[in-house]
C-alpha positions in Angstrom: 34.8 2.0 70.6 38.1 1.4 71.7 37.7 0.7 75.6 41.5 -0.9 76.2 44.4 -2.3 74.6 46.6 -4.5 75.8 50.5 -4.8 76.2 52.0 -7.8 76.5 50.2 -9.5 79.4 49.1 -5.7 80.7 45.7 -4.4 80.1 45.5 -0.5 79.3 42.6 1.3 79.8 41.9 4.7 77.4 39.7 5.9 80.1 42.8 5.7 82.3 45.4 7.4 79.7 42.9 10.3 79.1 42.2 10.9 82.8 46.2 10.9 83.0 47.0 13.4 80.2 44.0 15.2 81.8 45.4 15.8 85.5 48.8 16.5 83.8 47.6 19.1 81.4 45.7 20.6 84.2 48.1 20.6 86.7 50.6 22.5 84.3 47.6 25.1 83.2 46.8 25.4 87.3 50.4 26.1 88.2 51.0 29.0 85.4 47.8 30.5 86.2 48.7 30.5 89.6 52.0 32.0 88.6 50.8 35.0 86.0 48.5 35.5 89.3 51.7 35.6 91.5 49.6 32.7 93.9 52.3 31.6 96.1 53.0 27.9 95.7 54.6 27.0 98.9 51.7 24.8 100.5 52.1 23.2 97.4 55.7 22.0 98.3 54.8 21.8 102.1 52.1 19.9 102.2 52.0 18.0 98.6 51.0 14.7 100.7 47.8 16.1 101.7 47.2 17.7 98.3 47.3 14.2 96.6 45.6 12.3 99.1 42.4 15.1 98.7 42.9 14.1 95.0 42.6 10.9 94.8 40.4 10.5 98.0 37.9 12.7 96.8 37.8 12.0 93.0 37.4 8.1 94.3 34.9 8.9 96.4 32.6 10.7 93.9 33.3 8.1 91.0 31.9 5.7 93.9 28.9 7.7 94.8 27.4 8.2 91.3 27.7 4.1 90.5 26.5 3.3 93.7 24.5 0.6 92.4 27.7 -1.2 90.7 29.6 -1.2 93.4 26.6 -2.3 96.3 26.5 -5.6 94.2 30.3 -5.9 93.8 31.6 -3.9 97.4 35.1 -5.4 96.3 35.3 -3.1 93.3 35.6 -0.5 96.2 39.2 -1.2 96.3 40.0 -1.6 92.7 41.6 1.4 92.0 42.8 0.3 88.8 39.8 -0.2 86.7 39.2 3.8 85.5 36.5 4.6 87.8 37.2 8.3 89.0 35.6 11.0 88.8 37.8 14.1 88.1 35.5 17.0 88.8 35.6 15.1 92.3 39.0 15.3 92.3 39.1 19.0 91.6 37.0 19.5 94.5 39.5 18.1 96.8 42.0 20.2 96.0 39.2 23.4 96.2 38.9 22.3 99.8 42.8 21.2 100.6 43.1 24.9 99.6 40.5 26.4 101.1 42.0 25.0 104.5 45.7 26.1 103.9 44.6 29.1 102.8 42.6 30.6 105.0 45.5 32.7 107.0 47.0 33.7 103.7 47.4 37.3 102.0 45.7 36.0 99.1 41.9 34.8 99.4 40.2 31.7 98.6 37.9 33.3 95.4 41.9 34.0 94.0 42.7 30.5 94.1 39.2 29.3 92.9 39.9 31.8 89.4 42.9 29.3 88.7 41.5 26.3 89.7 38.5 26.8 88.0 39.6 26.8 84.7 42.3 24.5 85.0 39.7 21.9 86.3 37.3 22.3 83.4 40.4 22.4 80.9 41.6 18.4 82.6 37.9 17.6 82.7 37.6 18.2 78.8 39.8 15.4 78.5 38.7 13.1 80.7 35.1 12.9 78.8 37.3 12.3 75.7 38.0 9.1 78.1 34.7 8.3 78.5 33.6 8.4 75.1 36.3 6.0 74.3 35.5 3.8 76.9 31.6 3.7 76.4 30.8 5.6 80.1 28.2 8.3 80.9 27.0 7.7 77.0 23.8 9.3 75.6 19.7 8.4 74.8 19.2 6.7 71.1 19.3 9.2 69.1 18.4 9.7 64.7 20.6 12.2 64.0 24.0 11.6 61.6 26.3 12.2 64.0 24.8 9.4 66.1 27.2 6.5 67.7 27.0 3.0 68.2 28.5 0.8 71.1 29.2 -2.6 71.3 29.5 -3.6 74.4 27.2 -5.2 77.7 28.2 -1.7 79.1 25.8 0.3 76.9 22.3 -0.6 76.9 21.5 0.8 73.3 22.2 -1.2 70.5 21.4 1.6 68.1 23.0 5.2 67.6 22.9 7.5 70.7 23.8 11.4 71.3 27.8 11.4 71.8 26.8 13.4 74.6 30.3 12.6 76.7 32.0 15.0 72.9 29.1 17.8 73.6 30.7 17.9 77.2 34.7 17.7 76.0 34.3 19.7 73.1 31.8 22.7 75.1 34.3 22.6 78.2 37.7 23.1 75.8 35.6 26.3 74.4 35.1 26.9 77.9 38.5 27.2 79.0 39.5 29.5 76.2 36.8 32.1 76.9 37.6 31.7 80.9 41.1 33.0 79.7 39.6 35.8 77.5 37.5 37.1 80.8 40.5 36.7 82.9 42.5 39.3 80.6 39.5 41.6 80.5 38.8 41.4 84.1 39.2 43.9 87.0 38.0 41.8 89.7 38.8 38.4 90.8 35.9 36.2 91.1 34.8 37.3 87.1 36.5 33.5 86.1 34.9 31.5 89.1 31.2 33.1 88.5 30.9 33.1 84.4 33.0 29.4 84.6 30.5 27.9 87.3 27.5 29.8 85.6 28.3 28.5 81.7 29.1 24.8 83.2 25.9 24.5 85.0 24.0 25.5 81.9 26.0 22.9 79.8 25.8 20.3 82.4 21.9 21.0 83.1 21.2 20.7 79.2 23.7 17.9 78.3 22.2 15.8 81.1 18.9 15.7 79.0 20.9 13.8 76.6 22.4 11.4 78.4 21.0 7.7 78.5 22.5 5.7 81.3 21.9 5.1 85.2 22.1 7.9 87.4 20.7 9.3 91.1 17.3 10.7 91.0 16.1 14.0 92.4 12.6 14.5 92.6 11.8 18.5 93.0 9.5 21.4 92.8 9.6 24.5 91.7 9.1 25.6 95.3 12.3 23.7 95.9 14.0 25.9 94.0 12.6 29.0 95.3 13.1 28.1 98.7 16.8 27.2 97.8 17.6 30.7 95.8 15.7 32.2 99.3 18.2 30.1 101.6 21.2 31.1 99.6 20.2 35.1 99.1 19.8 34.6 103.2 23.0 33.3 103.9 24.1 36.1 101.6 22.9 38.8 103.5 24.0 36.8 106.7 27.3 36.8 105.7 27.3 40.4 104.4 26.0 41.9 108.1 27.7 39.3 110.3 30.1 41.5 111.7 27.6 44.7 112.1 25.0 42.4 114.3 25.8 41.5 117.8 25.7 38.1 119.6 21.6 38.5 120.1 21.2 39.0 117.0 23.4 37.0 115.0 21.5 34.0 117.4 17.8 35.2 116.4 18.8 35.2 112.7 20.1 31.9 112.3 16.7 30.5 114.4 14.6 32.7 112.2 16.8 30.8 109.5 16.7 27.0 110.7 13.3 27.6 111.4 11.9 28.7 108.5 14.1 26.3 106.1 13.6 23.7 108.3 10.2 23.8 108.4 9.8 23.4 104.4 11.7 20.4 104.8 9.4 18.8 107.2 6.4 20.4 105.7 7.6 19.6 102.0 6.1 16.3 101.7 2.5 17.2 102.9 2.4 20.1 100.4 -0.1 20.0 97.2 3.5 20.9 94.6 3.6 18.5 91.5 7.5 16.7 91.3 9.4 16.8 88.2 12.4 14.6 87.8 16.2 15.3 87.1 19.6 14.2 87.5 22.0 14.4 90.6 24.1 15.9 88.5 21.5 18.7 87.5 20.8 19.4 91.0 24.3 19.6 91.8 24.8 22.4 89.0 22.0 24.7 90.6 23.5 24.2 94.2 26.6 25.4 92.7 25.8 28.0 90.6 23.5 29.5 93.8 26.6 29.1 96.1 29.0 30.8 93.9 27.0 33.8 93.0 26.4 34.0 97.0 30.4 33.7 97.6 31.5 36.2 94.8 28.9 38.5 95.9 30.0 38.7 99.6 34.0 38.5 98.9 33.7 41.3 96.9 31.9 43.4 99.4 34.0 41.8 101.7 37.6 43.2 99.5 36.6 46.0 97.4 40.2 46.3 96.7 40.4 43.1 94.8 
């Protein structure tokens, strides 16, 4: 383990240096995708403020959100932004919405800008759970098999060898990022990076999660839940795909038909005879976003044939 090292009376923290060399490498990769791509970069320049803010807001606020726990018996911690806790997928996200904002009035489209971002962000992510595995975070169950390792440290809770689950992540998401680039040279329609990136890193991050061994949020679900949700999703689908061919009536009668229906699951959900099976927050967020982006590609491309 080698968590920090100190220089003179200044504490460095790997976590820190690899999230660093993470956003840098990233940011170069995102800018000369964005380039071969011929993305304009002017918002960039105009509105860099904002970009950074969105950054570091958003990659704070999800760090925050999955060690809830921590930081509801130390609030102070809140306010540390020093001490390595950031989550960089978050951060990645902020920019994906900073973007989708700025971008909504230009020539190119948001699914454009999502097949650079996407890779860049799982290339910077790569090395941020080189970080982690450094530092001890988001480490793995206990574990028999030789490539097993040990921590020693109050942050672990194992004392014996556990999965190295945080170098399944880097090492799967840096093979990742090379095969993105592959599909984007073979590729004749944008959205081919976004939907084979999202749909290879849900199925990493739903099978690594199995492996890992510390704290996380609980989801309690049913296989009707999922149903219901790939229902909900193909609906908006379909929404979005007619929208423009319904009139006012009938765009109003479809969303009831949809709030009502949805909504009533919900309510209903907890009075029905389904058994609950467990998983991470993390899992549950891969499915959501594997569901949205097949229903986004799906619709922009029927949207822009052209593209």
């Amino acid at each position: 383990m080698f968590e920090s090292f100190s220089i003179g009376p200044a504490i460095i923290w790997t976590r820190v240096i690899f999230l660093l060399l993470g956003v840098w490498l990233a940011s170069e990769f995102f800018l000369r995708l964005a380039g071969g791509a011929n993305l304009s970069l002017q918002h960039f320049k105009e509105r860099a403020p904002q970009f950074l803010l969105a950054f570091i807001g958003f990659g704070r606020f999800f760090a925050i959100i999955s060690q809830y726990k921590i930081f509801l018996r130390d609030p102070v911690r809140i306010f540390i932004f020093w001490d390595g806790t950031f989550s960089f997928m978050g951060a990645a996200l902020g920019i994906g919405f900073v973007l989708y904002w700025y971008t909504r009035t230009h020539r190119s489209t948001y699914l454009q800008w999502l097949d650079v971002l996407l890779p860049a962000a799982i290339f910077g992510s790569a090395f941020d759970w080189f970080g982690k595995f450094a530092a001890g975070q988001a480490y793995g169950k206990p574990t028999d098999m030789p490539w097993g390792v040990t921590y020693d440290t109050m942050g672990v809770r194992y004392t014996v060898p556990i999965h190295p689950v945080q170098l399944y992540y880097a090492f799967t998401f840096l093979a990742l990022t090379f095969l993105l680039l592959v599909i984007r040279k073979q590729a004749s329609r944008a959205g081919s990076e976004t939907f084979f990136g999202i749909f290879l890193a849900s199925i990493a991050t739903f099978f690594f999660e199995y492996f890992r061994g510390d704290f996380s949020i609980p989801v309690f679900a049913t296989r009707m839940d999922f149903f219901v949700l790939t229902l909900l999703f193909a609906s908006l689908g379909i929404f979005a795909a007619v929208e423009l061919k319904l009139t006012q009536k009938a765009l109003l009668y479809y969303e009831a038909v949809l709030i009502g229906v949805f909504g009533g699951y919900m309510i209903a959900r907890r009075w029905l005879p389904f058994a609950t099976f467990e998983m991470r927050f993390s899992q549950f967020l891969a499915i959501l976003s594997f569901l949205a982006v097949v229903v986004y590609v799906v619709v922009h491309r029927r949207k822009y044939p052209h593209l």
